[in-house]
C-alpha positions as CSV (number, residue, x, y, z in Angstrom):
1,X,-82.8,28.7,108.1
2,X,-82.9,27.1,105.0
3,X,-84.6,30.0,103.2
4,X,-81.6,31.7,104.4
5,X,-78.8,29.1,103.1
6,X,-80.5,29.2,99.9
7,X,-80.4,32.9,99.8
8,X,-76.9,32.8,100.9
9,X,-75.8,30.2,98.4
10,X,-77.4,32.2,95.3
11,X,-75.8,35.5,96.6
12,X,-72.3,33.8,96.2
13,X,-72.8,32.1,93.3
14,X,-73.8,35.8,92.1
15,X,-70.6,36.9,93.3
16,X,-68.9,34.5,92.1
17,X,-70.3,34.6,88.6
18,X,-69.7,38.0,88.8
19,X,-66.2,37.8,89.9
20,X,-65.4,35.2,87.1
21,X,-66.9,37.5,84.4
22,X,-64.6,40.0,85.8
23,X,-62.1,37.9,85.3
24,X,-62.4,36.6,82.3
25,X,-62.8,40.3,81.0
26,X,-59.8,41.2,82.5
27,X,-58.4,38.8,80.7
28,X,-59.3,38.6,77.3
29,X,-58.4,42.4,77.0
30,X,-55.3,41.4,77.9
31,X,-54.9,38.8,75.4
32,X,-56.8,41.4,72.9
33,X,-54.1,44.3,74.0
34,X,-50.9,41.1,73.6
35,X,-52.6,40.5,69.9
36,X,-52.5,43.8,69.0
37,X,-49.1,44.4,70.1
38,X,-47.9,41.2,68.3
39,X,-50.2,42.3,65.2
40,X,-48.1,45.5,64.5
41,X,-45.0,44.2,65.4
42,X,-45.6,41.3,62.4
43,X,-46.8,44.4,60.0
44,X,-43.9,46.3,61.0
45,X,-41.5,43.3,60.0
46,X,-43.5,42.4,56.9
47,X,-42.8,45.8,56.0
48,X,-39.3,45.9,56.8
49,X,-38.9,42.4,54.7
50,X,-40.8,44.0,52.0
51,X,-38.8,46.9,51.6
52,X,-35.9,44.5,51.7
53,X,-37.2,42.5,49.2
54,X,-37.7,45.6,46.9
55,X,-34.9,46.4,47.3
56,X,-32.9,43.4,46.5
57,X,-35.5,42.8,43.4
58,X,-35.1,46.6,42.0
59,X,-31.1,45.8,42.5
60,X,-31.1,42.4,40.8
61,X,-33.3,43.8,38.1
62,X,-30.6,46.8,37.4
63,X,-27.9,44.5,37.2
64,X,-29.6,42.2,34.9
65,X,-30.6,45.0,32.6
66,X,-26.9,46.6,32.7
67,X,-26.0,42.9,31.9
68,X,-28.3,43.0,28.8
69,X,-27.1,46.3,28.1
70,X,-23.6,45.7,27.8
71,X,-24.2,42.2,25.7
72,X,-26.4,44.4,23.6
73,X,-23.7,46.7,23.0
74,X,-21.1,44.3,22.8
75,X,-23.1,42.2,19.7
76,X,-23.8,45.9,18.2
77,X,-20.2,46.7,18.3
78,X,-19.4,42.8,17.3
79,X,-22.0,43.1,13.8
80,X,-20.7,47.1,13.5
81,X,-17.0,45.7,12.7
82,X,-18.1,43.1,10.9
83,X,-19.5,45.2,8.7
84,X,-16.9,47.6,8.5
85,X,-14.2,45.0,7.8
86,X,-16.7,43.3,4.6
87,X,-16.9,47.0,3.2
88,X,-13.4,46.9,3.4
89,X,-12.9,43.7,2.2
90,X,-15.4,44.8,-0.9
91,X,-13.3,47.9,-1.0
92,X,-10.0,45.8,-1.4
93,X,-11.5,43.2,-3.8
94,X,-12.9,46.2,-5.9
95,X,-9.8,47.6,-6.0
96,X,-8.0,44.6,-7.2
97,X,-10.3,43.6,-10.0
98,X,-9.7,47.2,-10.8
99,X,-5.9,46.9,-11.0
100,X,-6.0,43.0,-12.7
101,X,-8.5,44.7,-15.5
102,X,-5.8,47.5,-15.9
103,X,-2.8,44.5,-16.2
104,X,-5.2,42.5,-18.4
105,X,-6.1,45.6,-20.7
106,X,-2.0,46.6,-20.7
107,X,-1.3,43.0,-21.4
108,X,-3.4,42.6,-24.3
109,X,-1.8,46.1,-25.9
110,X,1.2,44.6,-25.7
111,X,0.2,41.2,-26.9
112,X,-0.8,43.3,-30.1
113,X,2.1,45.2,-30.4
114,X,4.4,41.9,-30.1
115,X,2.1,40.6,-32.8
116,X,3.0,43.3,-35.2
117,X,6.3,43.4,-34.3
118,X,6.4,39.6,-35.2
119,X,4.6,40.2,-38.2
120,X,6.8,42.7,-39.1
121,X,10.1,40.6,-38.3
122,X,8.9,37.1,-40.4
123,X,8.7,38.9,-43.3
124,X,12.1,40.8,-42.5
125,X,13.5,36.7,-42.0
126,X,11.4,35.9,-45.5
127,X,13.1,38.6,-47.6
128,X,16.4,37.5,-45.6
129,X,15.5,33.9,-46.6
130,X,14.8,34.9,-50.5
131,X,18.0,36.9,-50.8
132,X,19.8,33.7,-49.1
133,X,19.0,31.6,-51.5
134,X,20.0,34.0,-54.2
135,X,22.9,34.2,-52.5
136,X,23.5,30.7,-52.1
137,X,22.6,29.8,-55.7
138,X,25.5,32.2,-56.6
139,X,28.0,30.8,-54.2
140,X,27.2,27.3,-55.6
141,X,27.5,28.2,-58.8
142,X,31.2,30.1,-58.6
143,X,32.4,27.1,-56.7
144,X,31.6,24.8,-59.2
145,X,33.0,27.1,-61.6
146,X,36.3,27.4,-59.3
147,X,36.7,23.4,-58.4
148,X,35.3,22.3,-61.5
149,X,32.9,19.8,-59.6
150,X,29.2,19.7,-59.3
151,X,27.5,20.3,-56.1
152,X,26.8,16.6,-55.6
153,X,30.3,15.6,-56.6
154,X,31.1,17.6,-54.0
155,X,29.4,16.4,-51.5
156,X,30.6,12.8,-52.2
157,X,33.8,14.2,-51.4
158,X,33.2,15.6,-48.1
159,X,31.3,12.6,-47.1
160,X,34.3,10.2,-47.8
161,X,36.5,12.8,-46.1
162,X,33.8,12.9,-43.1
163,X,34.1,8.9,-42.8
164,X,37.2,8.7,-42.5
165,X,37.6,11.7,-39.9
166,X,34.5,9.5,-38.3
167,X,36.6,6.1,-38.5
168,X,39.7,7.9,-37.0
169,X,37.2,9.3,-33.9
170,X,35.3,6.1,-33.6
171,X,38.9,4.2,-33.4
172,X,39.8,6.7,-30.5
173,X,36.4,6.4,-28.4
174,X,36.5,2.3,-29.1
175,X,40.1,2.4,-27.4
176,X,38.9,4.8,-24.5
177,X,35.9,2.5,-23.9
178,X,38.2,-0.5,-23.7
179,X,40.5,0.6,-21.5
180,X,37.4,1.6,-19.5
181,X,35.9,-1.6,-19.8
182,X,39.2,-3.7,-18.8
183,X,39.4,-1.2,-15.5
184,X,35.8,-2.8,-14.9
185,X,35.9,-6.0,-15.9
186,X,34.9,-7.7,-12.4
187,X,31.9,-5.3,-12.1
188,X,30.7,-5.7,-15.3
189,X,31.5,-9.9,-14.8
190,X,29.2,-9.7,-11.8
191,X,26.4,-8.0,-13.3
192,X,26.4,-10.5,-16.0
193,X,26.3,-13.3,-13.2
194,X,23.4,-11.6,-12.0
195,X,21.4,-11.3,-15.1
196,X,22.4,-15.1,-16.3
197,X,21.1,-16.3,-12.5
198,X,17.1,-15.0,-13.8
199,X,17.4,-17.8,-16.6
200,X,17.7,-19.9,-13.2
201,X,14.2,-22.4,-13.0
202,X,13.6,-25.5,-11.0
203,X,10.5,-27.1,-10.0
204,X,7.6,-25.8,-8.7
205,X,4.3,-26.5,-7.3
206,X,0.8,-25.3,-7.6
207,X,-0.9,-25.3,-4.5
208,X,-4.7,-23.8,-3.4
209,X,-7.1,-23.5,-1.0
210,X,-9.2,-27.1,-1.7
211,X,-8.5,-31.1,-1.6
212,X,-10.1,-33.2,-3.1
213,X,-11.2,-36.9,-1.0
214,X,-12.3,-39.3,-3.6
215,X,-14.4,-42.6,-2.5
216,X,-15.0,-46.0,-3.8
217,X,-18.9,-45.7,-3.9
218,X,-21.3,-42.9,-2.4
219,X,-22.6,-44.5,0.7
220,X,-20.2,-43.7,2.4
221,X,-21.3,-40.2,2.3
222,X,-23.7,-40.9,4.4
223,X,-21.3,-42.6,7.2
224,X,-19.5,-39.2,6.8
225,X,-22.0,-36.9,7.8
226,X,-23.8,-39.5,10.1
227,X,-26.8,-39.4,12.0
228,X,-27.8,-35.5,11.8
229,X,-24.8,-34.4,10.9
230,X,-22.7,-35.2,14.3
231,X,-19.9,-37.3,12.3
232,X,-19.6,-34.1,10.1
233,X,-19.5,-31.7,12.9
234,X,-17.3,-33.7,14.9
235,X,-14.3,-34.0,12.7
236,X,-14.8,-30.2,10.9
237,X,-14.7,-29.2,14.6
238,X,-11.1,-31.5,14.9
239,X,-9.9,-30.4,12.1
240,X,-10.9,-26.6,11.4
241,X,-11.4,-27.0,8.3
242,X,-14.6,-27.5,6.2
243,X,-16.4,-30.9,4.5
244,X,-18.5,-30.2,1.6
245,X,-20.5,-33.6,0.6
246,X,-22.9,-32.9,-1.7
247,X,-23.9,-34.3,-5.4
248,X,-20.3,-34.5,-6.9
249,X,-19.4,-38.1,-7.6
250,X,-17.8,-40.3,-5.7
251,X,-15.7,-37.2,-3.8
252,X,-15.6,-35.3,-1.1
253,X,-14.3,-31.7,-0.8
254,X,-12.1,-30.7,2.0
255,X,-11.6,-26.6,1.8
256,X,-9.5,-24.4,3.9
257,X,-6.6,-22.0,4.4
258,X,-4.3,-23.7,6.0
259,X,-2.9,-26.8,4.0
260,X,-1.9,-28.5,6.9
261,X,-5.4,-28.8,8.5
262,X,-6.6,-29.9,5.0
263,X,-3.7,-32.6,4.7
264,X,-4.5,-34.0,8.1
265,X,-8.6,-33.8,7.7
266,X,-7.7,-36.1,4.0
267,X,-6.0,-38.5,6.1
268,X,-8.2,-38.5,8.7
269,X,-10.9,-39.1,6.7
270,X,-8.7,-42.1,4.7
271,X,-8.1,-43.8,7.7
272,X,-11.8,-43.8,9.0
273,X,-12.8,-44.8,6.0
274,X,-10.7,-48.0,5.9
275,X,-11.5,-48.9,9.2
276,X,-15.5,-48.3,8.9
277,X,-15.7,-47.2,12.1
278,X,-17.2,-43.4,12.1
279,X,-18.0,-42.1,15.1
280,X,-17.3,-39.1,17.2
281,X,-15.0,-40.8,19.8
282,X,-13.0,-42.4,16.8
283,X,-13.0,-39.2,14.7
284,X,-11.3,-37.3,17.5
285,X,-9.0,-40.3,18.3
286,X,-7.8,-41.1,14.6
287,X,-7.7,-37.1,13.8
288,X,-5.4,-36.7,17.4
289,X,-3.2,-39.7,15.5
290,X,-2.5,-38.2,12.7
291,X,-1.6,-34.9,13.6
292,X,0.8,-36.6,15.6
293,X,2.1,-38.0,12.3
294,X,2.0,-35.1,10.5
295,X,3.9,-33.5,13.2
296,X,6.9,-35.9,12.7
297,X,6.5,-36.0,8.7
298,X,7.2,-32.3,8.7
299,X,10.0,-32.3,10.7
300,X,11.3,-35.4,8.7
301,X,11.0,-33.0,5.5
302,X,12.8,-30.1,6.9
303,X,16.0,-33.1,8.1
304,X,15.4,-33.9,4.8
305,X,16.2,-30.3,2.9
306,X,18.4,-29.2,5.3
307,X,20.7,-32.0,4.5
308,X,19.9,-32.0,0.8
309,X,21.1,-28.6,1.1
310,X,23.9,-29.2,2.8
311,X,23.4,-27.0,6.0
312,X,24.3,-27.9,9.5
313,X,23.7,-26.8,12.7
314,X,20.0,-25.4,12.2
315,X,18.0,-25.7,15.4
316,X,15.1,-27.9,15.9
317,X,13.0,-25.4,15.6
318,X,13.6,-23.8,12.5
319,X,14.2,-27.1,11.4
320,X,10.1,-27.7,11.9
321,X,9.6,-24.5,10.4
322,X,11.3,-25.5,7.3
323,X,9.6,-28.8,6.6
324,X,6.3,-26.5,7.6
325,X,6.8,-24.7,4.5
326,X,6.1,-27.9,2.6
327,X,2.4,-27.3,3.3
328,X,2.4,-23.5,2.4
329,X,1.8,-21.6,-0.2
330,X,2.7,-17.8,-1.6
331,X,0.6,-16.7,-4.5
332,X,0.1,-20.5,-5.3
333,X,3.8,-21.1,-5.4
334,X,5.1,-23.3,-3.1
335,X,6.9,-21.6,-0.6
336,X,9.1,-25.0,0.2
337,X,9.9,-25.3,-3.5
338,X,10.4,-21.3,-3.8
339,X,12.5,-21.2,-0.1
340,X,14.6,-24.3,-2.0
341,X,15.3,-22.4,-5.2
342,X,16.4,-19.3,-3.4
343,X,18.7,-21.1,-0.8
344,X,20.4,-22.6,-4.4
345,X,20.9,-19.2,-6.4
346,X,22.0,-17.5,-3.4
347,X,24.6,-20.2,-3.0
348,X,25.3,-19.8,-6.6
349,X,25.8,-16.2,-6.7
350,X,27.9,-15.8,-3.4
351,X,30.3,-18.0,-5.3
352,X,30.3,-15.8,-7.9
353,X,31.2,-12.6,-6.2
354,X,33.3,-14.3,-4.0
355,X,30.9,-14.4,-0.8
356,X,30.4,-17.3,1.7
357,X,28.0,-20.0,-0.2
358,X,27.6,-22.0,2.8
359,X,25.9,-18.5,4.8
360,X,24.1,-17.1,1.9
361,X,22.5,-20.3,0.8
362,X,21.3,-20.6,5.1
363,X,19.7,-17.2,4.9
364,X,17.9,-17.9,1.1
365,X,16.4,-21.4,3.1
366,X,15.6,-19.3,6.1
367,X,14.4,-16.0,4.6
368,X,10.4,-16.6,4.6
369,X,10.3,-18.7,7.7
370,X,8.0,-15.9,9.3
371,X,5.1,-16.8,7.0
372,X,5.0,-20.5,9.0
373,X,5.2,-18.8,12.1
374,X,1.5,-18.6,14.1
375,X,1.9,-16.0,15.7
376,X,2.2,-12.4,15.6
377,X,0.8,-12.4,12.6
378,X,0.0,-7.9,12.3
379,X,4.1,-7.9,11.8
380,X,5.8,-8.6,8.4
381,X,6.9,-11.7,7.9
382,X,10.8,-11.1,7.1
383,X,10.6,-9.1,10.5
384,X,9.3,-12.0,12.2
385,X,11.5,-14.6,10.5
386,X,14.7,-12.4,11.7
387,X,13.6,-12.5,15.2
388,X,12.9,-15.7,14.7
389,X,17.0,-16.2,13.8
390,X,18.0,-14.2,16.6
391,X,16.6,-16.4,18.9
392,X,17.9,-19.4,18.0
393,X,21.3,-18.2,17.9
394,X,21.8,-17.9,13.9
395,X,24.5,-15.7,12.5
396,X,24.1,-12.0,12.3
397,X,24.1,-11.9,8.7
398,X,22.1,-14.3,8.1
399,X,19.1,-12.4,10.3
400,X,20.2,-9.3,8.6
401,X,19.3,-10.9,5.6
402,X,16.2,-12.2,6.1
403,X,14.9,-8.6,7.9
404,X,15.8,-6.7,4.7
405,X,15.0,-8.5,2.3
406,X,11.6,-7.2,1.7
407,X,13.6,-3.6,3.2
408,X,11.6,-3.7,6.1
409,X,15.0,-2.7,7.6
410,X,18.5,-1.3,6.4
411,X,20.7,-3.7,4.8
412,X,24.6,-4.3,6.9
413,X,26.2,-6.9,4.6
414,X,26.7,-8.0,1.5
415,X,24.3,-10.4,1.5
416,X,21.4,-9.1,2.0
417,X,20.9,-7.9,-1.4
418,X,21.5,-11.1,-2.4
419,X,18.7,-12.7,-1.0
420,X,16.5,-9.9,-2.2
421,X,17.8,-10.5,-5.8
422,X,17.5,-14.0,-5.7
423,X,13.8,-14.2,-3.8
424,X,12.9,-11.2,-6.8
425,X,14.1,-13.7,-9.6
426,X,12.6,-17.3,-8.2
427,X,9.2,-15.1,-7.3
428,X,8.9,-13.3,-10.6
429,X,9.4,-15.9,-13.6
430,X,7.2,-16.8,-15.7
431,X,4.8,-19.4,-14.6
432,X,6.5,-19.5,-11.1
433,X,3.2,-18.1,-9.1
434,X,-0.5,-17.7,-10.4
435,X,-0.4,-13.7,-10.2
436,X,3.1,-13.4,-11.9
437,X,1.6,-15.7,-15.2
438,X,-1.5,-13.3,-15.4
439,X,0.7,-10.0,-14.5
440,X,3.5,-11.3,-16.9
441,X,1.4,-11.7,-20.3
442,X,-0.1,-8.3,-19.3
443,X,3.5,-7.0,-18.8
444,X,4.7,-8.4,-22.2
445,X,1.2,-6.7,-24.0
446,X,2.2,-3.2,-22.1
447,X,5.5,-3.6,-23.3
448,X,5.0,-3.8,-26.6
449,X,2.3,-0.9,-26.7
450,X,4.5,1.6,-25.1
451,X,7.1,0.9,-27.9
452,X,4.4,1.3,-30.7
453,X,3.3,4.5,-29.1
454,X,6.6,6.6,-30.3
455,X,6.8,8.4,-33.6
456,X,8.2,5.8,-36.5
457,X,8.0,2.4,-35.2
458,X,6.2,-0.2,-37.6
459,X,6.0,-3.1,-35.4
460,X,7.2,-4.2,-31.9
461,X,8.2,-7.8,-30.7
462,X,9.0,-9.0,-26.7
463,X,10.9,-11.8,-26.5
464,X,13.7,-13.7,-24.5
465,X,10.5,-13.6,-21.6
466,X,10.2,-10.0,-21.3
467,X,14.0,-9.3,-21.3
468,X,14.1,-7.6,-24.9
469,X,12.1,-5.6,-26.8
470,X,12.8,-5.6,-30.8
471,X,11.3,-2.6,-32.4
472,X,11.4,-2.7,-36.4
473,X,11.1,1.3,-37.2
474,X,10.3,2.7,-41.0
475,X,13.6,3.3,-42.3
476,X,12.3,6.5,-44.3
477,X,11.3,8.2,-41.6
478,X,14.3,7.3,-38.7
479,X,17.7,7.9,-39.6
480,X,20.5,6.1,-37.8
481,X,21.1,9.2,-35.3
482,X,17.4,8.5,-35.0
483,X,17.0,5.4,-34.0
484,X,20.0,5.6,-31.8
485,X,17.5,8.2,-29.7
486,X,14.4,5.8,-30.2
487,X,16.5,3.1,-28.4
488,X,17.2,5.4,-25.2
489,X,13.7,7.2,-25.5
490,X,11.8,3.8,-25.2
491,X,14.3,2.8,-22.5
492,X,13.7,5.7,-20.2
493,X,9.9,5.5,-21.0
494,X,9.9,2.1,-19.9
495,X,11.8,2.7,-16.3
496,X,9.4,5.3,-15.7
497,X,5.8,3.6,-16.3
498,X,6.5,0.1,-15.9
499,X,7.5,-2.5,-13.5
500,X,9.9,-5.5,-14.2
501,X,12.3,-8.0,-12.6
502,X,15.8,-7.9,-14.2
503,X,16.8,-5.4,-16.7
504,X,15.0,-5.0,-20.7
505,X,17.4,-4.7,-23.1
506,X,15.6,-2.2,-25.8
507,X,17.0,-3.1,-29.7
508,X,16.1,-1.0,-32.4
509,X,16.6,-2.3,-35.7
510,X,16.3,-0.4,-38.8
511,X,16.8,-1.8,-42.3
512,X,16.6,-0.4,-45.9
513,X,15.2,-3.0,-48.9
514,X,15.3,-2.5,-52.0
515,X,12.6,-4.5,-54.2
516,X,12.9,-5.2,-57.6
517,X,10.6,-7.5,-59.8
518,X,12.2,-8.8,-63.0
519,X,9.6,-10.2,-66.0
């Protein structure tokens, strides 16, 4: 039996093996049969993408080279006109310098011609001018034949007749110019005003950028600048402006812009001083003081001018502004001093031309308050200062003045020019600013060279400050007709290439001597 089982038990795991294999044959053909299904259908869509993609690439590879074909052609053609329109631009040039060789060549045949022609016609106007002469001679000598009277007797004759024809002429045009003159009177009076108001000078002041402290002894130098420098640094920081101690004796330099800073940093520094105590606490307390003071001194000078002036009614404000001026300076004139001198000529010459006084003098005080004023300062001053009037209520005029009078805007009353004319004549005297001294003497030299340059004139003289020029001229070589010309010649030569306040009156004198020595 269990022979048999055994038996039994290898028959079916014979069978059973060999059913598996059968199987497993069965099956892997299958999978082998799947594979090569799936294996054609991937070569038949790798060859359907592939002719795609050869497609698209053969496509993409025409456009591109149609691309390049047509820029190709399109530079060709590009460079091909080019080329044709330099030929014809050579063409056109060569055709020119043809034609301008032709002109050149005709032109200088007919130079030549015109030369002998001339040639030809001076010694036509020579013979002329012999046979003249003959003629002349004749003539001269059957007048004096006829009249009984030499050529020169003659001509004292007609001379004498000539004055008097001259006197009776000269009589007429004085009488015309007269009654001229006496139809202008007032214009002509006015314009005298105006040139006798530049002989107008008051005083003025020289300021600059740098005050000078001066000390008993120079220890106190050292109390000044203090321990490492913090007393220094502590009141330059107060005061904005700048302490330079060094070696000069017994002083201390105080610089800056602003004269104001530099007043109150001298005071400062007096004060410490005195008291002994120097410190950075008391620096900033003392310096705090006296800008308070300073504060009220300059509105104390601008009560002050405004009533030495005579004006009323001026706000506070411009009132500060004004005694502000006091510690300014324009060109190293003081603009106080210069605002003064301006209000007092305006005053004068309203007056004279029958103006308000009272308003003009307002507007000369007021007419540079915009160089005071902090802020704004890209704008020019005079259109600052007007805005400046406007606000505080002053008179239409008045800020009309001070706008224009550097013609920053168009003038609407009479006087405007006024303060123009008067801030021209305080600003440009002599001596009245450090850039005016050095520009006047170079003035005067230029003056007196442009007058020497002209044909005839020995020697040249500026005087009366630059307001005439005396030119001697040799009387052998300018006649009176001459000098007459001379006079207006140097005039208008003068208005073209020079500057200059006022008007230059040009006098040309020319004198005959006679010299004799007796021994």
């Amino acid at each position: 039996m269990d022979i048999l089982y055994i038996v039994f038990a290898l028959l079916g795991i014979g069978v059973g093996f060999g059913v598996d294999r059968f199987l497993l044959s069965k099956s892997v053909n299958k999978k082998i049969k799947e594979a090569e299904e799936e294996k054609k259908l991937i070569l038949k869509e790798a060859e359907v993408t592939a002719e795609s993609i050869k497609k698209d690439k053969i496509l993409e590879a025409k456009e591109k080279f149609l691309k390049l074909k047509s820029e190709f052609e399109e530079e060709s053609n590009r460079k091909k006109n080019q080329i044709i329109s330099n030929e014809n631009k050579l063409k056109q040039r060569e055709s020119n310098l043809s034609k301008q060789i032709e002109q050149n060549k005709r032109a200088e045949a007919e130079l030549e011609s015109m030369k002998e022609n001339l040639q030809a016609q001076m010694e036509i106007v020579k013979r002329r001018k012999e046979e003249f002469e003959k003629l002349k001679n004749q003539q001269i000598t059957i007048l004096e034949k006829v009249s009984n009277l030499t050529a020169d007797e003659a001509k004292a004759q007609l001379v004498e007749t000539l004055k008097d024809e001259a006197r009776t002429d000269a009589s007429a045009h004085i009488k015309t110019i007269m009654e001229e003159a006496n139809m202008t009177a007032t214009k002509e009076a006015k314009k005298i005003v105006l040139q006798t108001i530049q002989r107008t000078a008051t005083e003025h002041a020289i300021e600059n950028c740098v005050s000078v402290f001066n000390i008993e002894s120079d220890d106190i130098k050292g109390k000044v600048i203090g321990r490492e420098g913090r007393n220094i640094r502590a009141l330059e920081a107060a005061t904005g402006v700048e302490i330079i101690v060094d070696d000069t004796p017994e002083a201390i330099i105080i610089s800056g812009f602003d004269p104001v800073r530099r007043e109150i940093a001298r005071l400062s520094l007096h004060r410490l001083v005195q008291d002994g105590r120097i410190h950075p606490a008391r620096i900033e307390e003392i310096v705090a003081k006296t800008t308070k003071n300073i504060e009220e001194e300059i509105v104390e000078i601008g009560e002050r001018t405004v009533i030495d002036l005579g004006i009323h009614g001026l706000h506070p404000e411009l009132i500060k502004l004004v005694g502000r001026m006091r510690f300014r300076s324009s060109y190293g004139q003081n603009l106080l001093q210069h605002s003064r001198e301006v209000a007092k000529l305006c005053s004068t010459l309203a007056s004279e031309l029958g103006l308000n006084p009272k308003l003009a003098k307002r507007a000369g005080l007021l007419h540079d308050i915009g160089k005071v004023w902090p802020d704004e300062p890209e704008k020019p001053h005079a259109i600052i200062g007007m805005e400046l009037a406007k606000k505080y209520k002053e008179n239409p005029e008045v800020c009309n003045a001070i706008g224009a009078h550097h013609d920053e805007i168009e003038m609407t009353s009479m006087i405007s020019p006024i303060i123009q004319a008067c801030d021209a004549i305080s600003g440009s005297r002599p001596g009245a600013r450090r850039e005016i001294m050095e520009q006047y003497l170079k003035r005067l030299k230029e003056l007196e060279d442009l007058a020497v340059s002209f044909d005839g004139v020995n020697k040249c003289y500026a005087i009366q400050a630059g307001r005439e020029l005396r030119v001697l001229v040799d009387a052998e070589n300018v006649s009176d007709q001459k000098a007459g010309e001379l006079s207006f010649n140097i005039s208008q030569k003068i208005e073209k290439d020079m500057q200059y306040p006022g008007q230059i009156k040009v006098t040309v004198i020319r004198e005959t001597r006679a010299v004799a020595f007796a021994k």
